[in-house]
N, C-alpha and C positions, 0 to 999 in steps of 0.2 A: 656550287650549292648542291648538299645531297638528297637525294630522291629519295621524302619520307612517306610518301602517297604510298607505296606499295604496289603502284603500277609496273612495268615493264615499259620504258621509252627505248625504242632503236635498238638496234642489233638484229639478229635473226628470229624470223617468227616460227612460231610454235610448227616443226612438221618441215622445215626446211634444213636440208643437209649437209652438213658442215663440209665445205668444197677443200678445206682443205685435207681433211681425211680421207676424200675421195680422191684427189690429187694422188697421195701418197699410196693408198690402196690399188691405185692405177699403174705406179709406178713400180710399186711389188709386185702386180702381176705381171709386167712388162718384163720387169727382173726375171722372174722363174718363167716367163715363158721361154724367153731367148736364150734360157739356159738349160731345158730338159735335157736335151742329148749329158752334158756335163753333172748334170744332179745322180744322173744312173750311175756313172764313174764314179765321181766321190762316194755314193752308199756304196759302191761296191770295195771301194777301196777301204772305205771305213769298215764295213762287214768281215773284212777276211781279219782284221785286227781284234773287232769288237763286234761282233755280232748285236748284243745288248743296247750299245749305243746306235749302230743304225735305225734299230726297231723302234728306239727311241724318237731319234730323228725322224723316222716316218709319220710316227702317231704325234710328232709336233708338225710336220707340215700338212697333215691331213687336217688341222683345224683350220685353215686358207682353203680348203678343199669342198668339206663338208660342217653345216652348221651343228652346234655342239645340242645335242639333246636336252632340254628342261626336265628335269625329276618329274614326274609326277605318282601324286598321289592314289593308292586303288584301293578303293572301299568296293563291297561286294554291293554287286548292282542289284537294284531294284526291279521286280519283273511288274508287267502291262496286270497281273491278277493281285501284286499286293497295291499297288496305288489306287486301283477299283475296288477294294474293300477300306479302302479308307474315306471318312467323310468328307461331304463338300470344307469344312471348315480347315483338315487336316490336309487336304488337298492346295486348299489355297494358301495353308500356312508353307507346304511345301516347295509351294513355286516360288514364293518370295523367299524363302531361303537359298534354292537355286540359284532367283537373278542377282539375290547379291553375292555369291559366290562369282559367275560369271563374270560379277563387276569388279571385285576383287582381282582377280586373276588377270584382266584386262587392261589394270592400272598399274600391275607388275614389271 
């Protein structure tokens, strides 16, 4: 019988981490660790053929490395003297624009 409520019955709850990506996450760092000495050889090997493609290969295993940057967006900031010449009203409409931005951004 299918689940027309729109509930969620069983399986994993909201915030808990799927073991088996960490499994495998575990297992690929297990891989390249017991293989650094061997990773230098091959870019090396591969560099004197292709220089290109090592650099390549690097900036693909630096994303295992280092987490990839989010865009963001840069609007010219607001200084502490233009939000003081604005009124209580302009003030309070400002802050609720803030948090729902904030809240935005946080459900991303």
């Amino acid at each position: 019988m299918a689940n027309t409520t729109g509930k969620k019955f069983g399986g994993r709850k909201k915030g808990t981490p799927n073991k088996i990506t960490q499994d495998v996450r575990s297992a690929f760092k297990q891989l390249i660790e017991s293989n650094t000495d061997n990773l230098f050889v091959w870019l090396d090997k591969i560099a004197k053929d292709n220089p290109e493609k090592a650099f390549d290969l690097i900036l693909k295993l630096s994303e295992f490395v280092t987490p990839k940057l989010n865009r963001t967006e840069h609007k010219e900031q607001t200084s502490i003297e233009d939000l003081l010449q604005l009124t209580p009203a302009q003030r309070k409409q400002r802050i609720i624009e803030l948090r729902k931005k904030i809240k935005n951004n946080e459900s991303k």
